[in-house]
C-alpha positions in Angstrom: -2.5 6.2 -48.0 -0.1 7.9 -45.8 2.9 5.9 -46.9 2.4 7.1 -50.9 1.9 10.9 -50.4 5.2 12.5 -51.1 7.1 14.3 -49.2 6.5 18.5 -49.5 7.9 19.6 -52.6 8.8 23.0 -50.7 10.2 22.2 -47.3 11.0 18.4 -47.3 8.0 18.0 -44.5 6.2 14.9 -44.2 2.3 15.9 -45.4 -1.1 15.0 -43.0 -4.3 15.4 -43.3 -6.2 18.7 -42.1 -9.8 18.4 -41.1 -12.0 22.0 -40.9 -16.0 22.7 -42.0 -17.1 25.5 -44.4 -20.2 27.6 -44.9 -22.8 25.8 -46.9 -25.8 27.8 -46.1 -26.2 32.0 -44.9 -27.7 32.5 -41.9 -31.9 33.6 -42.4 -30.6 36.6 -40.2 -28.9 39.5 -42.4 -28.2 40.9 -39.1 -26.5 38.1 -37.2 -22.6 38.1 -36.5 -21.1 35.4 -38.1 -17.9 36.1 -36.0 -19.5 34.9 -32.9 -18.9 30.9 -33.4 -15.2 31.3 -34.7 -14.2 32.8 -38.1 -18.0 31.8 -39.4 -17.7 33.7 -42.8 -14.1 33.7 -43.4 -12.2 30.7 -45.4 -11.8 27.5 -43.3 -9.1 26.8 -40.4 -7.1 23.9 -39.7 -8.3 21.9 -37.0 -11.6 24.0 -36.8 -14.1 20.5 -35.8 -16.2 23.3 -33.1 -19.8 22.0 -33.2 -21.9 25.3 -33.8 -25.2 26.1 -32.1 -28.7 24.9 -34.5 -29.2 29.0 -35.0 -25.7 29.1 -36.5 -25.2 28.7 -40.8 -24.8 25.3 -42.1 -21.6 23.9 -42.4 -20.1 20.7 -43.9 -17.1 18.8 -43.5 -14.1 19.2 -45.1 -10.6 17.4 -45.8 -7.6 18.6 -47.2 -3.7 16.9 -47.0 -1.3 20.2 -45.6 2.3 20.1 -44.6 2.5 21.3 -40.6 6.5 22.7 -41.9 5.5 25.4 -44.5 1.7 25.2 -44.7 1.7 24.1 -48.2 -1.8 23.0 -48.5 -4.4 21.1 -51.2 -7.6 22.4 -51.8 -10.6 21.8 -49.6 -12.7 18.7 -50.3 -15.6 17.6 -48.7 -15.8 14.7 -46.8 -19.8 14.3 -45.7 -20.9 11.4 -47.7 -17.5 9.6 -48.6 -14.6 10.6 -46.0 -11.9 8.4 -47.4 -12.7 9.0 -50.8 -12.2 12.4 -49.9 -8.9 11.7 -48.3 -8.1 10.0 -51.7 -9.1 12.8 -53.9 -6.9 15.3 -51.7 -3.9 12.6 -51.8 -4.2 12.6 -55.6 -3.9 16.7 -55.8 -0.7 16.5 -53.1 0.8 13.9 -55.4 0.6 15.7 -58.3 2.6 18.3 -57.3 5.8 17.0 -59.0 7.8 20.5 -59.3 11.0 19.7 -56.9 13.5 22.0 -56.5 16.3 21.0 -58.1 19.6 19.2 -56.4 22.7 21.6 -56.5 26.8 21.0 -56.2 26.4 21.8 -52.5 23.5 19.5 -51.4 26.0 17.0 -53.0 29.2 18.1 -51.2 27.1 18.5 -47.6 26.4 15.0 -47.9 29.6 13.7 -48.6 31.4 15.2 -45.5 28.6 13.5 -43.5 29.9 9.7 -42.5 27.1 8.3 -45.1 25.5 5.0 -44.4 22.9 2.4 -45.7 19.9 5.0 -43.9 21.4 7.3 -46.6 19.9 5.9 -49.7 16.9 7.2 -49.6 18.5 10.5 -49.6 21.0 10.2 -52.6 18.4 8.9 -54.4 16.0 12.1 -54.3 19.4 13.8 -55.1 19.4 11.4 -57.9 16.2 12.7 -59.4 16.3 16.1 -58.6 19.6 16.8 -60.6 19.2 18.2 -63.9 22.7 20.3 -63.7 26.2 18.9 -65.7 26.2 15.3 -65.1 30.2 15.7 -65.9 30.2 17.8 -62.8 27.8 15.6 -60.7 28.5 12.1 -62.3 31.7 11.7 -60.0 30.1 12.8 -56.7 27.7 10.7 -57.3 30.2 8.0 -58.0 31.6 8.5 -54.6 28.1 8.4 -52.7 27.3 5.5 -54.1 30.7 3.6 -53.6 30.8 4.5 -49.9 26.9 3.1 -50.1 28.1 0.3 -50.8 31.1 -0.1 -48.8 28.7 0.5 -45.7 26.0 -2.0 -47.3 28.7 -4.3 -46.8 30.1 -3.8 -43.7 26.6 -3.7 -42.3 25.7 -7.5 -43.2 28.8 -8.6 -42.5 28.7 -7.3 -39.1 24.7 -7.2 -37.5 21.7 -9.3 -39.3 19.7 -6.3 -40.3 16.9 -7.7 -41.5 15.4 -9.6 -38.8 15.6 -6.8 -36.7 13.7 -4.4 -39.6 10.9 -7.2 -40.0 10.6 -7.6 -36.1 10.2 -4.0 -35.8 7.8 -4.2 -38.7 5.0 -7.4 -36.6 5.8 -4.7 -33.8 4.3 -1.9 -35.7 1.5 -4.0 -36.8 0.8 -5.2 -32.6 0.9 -1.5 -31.9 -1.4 -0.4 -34.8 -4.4 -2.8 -34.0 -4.5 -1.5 -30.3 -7.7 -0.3 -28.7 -8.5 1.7 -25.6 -10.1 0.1 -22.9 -11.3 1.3 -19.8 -11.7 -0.6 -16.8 -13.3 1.1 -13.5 -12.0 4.8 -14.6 -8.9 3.4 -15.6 -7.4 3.2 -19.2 -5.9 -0.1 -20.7 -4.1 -0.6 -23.6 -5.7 -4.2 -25.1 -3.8 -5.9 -27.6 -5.5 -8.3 -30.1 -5.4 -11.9 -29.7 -3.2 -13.4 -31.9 -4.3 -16.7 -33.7 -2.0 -19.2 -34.1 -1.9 -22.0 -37.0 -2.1 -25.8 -36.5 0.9 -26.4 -38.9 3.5 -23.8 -37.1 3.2 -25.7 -33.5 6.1 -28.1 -34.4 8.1 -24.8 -35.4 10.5 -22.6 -33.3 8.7 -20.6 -30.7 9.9 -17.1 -32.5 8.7 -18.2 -35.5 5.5 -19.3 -34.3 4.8 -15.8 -32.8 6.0 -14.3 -36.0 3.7 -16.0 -38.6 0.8 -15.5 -36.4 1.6 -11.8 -36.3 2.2 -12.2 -39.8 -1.5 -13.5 -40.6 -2.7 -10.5 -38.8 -5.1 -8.2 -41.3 -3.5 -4.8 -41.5 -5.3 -1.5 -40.0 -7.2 1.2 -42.3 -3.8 2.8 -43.3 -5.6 6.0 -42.8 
């Protein structure tokens, strides 16, 4: 779910989720200090997982998706029962938030003094969408971004095979993220998962033996 929550509509930050418990019950005690165990009675903090003492209030868990850059934040949700269809509902209120400020002349002009490349195109394109000014004012800068695009689109191919380096990068990323801890008398291993390998791939190259075996891996809770 991380990979489909936008980024902050306010900052450009990239949004995580932020854990923290609530009040779900007042303490049988009119008289005790609800300031002792953290900010008891105030709203929730970020990051507050404390486990209070039995004679504390009842609390429950809560979820909510926050950017770390501005502190835009979703509402709480809680998370006791179902904690990834709480994750889901909070990922659902972040996305929603569609109001983006709108591209200007100079976010243009700042990008096209920069030496612009293929990692740009993410970039122009959220440009792109967020431009609602005079197109016959915008039109040709955009017409110049995306011809140099393309000129370094080209130049890239023709010079360094990009994409077996992005899709061995990618079996890398999918090794790291099935790792587990181990430890082994008081010491800490990483332990990677063994990798099955298929009956009709041992005639193939060794590289791509390795690759479609990493390949048939199952990929991780993307939570």
């Amino acid at each position: 779910m991380y990979e489909q929550l936008i980024p902050c509509d306010h900052c450009g930050g990239r949004p995580t989720v932020g854990r923290s418990q609530r009040i779900i019950s007042d303490s049988p005690d009119p008289w005790y200090d609800q300031t002792r165990w953290g900010r008891f009675g105030g709203p929730p903090v970020l990051g507050d997982m404390m486990h209070r003492p039995p004679e504390a209030p009842k609390t429950e868990a809560i979820v909510c998706i926050y950017c770390a850059g501005c502190g835009m934040q979703t509402p709480w949700v809680a998370c006791e029962e179902d904690d990834t269809a709480a994750r889901n509902a909070v990922g659902e209120i972040w996305n929603a938030r569609l109001n983006r400020p709108e591209a200007e002349k100079t976010d243009l002009q700042r990008l096209v003094e920069r030496e612009v490349g293929v990692s740009d195109i993410p970039a122009v394109l959220d440009l792109l969408s967020r431009t609602k000014a005079d197109w016959d004012e915008m039109g040709p800068i955009f017409a110049m971004l995306a011809r140099r695009l393309i000129d370094a689109t080209v130049v890239t191919f023709d010079s360094w095979p990009i994409d077996p380096v992005l899709n061995d990068a990618a079996r890398y990323r999918k090794l790291v993220q099935l790792t587990k801890w181990v430890d082994i008398d008081g010491e800490r291993y990483v332990q990677f998962p063994k990798v099955y390998t298929h009956p009709e791939d041992r005639d193939r190259l060794f590289e791509d033996v390795i690759a479609s075996a990493v390949d048939s891996l199952p990929d991780r809770d993307r939570w």
